[in-house]
N, C-alpha and C positions, 0 to 999 in steps of 0.2 A: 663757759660754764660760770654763773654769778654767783655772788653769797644767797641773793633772795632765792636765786633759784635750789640752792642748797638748803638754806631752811627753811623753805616751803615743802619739801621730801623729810626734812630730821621733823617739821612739825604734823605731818602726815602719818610718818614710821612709830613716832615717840608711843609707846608700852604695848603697839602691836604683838601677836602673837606671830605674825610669819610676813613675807614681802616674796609675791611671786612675780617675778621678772622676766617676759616673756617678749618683749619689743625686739623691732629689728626689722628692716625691709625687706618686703619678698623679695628672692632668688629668681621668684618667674618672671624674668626681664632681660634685655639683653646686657650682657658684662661689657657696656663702655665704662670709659674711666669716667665719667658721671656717676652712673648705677653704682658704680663699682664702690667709688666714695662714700656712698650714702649707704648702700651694704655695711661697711666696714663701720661709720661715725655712728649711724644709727645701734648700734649693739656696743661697740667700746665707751660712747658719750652716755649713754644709760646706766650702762653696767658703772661705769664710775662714778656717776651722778648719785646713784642708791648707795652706792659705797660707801660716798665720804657723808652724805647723809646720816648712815647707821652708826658710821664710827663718832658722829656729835650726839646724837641720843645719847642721855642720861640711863633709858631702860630700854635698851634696843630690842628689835623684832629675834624671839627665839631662832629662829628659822629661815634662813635666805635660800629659793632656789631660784637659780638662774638658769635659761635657756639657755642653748648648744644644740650642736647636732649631729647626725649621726652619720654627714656626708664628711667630717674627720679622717673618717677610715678611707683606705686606700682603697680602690678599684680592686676586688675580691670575686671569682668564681665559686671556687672552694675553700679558702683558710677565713673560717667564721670570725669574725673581729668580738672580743669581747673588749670589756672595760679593762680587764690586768692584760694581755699580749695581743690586744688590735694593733698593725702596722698601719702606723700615722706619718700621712706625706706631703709632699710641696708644691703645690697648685693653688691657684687663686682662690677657692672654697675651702681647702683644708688649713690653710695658713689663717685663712677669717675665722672660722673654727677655732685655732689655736690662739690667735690674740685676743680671742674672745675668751678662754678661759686662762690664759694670763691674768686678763684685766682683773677677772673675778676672783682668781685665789692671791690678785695680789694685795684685795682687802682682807688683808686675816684679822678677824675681829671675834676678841676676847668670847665665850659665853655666845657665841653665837654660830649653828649647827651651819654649814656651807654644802648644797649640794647643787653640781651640775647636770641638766638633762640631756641628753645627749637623743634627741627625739629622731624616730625615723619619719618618713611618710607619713602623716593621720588622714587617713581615709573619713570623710563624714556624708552623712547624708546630703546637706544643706552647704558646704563647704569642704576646701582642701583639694587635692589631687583629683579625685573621683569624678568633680563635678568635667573640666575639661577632657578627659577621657571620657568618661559615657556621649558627651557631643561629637569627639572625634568617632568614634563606634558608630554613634547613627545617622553620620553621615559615609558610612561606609566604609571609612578605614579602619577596621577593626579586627588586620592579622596583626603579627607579631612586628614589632620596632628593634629595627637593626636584626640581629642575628635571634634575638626574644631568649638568648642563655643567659643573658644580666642579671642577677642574682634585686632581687625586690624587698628591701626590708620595711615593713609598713605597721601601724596600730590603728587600732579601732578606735576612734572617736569617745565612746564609751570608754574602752579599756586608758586609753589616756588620760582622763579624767580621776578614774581611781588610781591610776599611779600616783598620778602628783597627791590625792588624798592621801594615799600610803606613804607618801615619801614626805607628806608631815607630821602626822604620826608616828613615822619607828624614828625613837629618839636616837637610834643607834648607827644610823647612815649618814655617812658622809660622802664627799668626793662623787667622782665622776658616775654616773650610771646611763648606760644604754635604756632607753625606753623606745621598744618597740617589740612586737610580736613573737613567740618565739619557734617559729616558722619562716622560713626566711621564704617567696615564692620565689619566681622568673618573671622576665616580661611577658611570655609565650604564656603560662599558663594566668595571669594577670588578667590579660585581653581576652584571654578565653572565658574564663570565668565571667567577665561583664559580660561580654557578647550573651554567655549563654540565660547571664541573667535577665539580661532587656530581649531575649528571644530573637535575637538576631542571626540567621546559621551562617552567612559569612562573610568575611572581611578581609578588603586589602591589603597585603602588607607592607609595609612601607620599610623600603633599604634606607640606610645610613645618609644618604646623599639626597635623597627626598627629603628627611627628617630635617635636615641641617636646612634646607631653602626653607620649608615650611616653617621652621623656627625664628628663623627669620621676616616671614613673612607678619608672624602672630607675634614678633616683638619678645620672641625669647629665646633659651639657648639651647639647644637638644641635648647636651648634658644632662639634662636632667631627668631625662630616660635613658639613656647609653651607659650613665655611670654605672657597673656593679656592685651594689649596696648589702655586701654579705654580713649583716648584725645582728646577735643573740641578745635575749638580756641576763646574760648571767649574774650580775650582784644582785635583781630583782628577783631571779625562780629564787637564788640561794636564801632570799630572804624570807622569802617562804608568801611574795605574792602570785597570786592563781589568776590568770588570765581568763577572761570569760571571751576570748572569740582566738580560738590560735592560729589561725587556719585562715589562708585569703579566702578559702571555700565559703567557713562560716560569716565571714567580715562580713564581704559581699553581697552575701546572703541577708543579709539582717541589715543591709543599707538601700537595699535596689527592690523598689515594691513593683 
């Protein structure tokens, strides 16, 4: 990390109103210690980069939020993870999680509001999750992945959008926040929902040990349907923002023509 490449971010940031920080490499890949590296540099070298950037500003950005995410939380069936008593654990994705918001509250800077997103799934039409699931669907594997109880925490595309508007506006939020739906699905009723949406009546299901060869085959880790992602947004409803899609029912609905 160089001085030019610092003051070319403090001369970018300098009397900005906010810096939303969103980099990091996808997860959809397999975890060799390559990926793995570049997971981790990609999100700690930024986050630090904008850092020490804001802290040379003369008139720094009101407003910093930085991305996280909502695979932090432990593998959950039933105990809903919120922001104040989610059980955070020790695995290769929840530890990248947590250095990743080390790195970021460990810029504490003067006058300037810090919030973490802690994002689940974003479902969109044109990108995100959705897009390789509707292909695996219409090629016919379209029952449930693994046992399909994996609890699903996802947002709307839209609705994600106005979070992050909301969460520069209320001057009164800080710290960590869950962003995501406040409906948590399954995989089982997930798959069902697309299926019924693309008019498909059925689909194979795929056990644990299919998933993991096919993961493989397509260069990624099945982890990332298997994990239980049981997350609320509780410092969001409390703040009094209204979700317009709660529901995988409506998401999906309103993404799959």
């Amino acid at each position: 990390m160089g001085y030019n490449e610092i003051s070319a971010w403090r001369n970018e940031l300098e009397g900005t109103y906010a810096v939303i920080n969103l980099t990091g490499k996808s997860v959809d890949c397999r975890y060799n210690q390559k990926n793995k590296d570049v997971i981790y540099s990609s999100r700690i070298d930024s986050t630090n980069i904008i850092g020490e950037a804001i802290q040379q500003c003369k008139q720094p950005p009101i407003v910093w939020i930085n991305s996280s995410t909502a695979t932090i939380y432990q593998y959950s069936l039933k105990k809903e993870m919120t922001e104040e008593d989610g059980a955070i654990g020790d695995d290769f994705s929840m530890n990248i999680a947590k250095s990743w918001e080390e790195t970021f509250y460990s810029h504490d800077i003067p006058n300037v509001r810090q919030v973490a997103i802690r994002t689940s799934i974003v479902l969109g039409k044109n990108g995100g999750a959705l897009i390789p699931l509707k292909k695996i669907i219409k090629l016919g594997m379209g029952g449930k992945q693994g046992n399909g109880n994996q609890k699903v925490s996802f947002i709307h595309e839209n609705d994600f959008a106005r979070t992050v508007a909301f969460l520069l506006e209320k001057e009164t939020i800080t710290g960590n926040m869950n962003v995501t739906a406040p409906n948590p699905s399954n995989n089982k009723v997930l798959i069902d929902t697309i299926r019924k949406e693309l008019k498909i009546p059925f689909g194979i299901p795929q056990p644990i040990w299919l998933l993991k060869i096919g993961a493989f085959i397509i260069s990624t880790e099945a982890e990332l349907v298997l994990k239980s992602r049981n997350v609320t947004p509780k410092r969001l409803l409390d703040s009094g923002f209204n979700f317009k899609y709660k529901t995988i029912e409506a998401t999906l609905k309103s993404l799959i023509q």
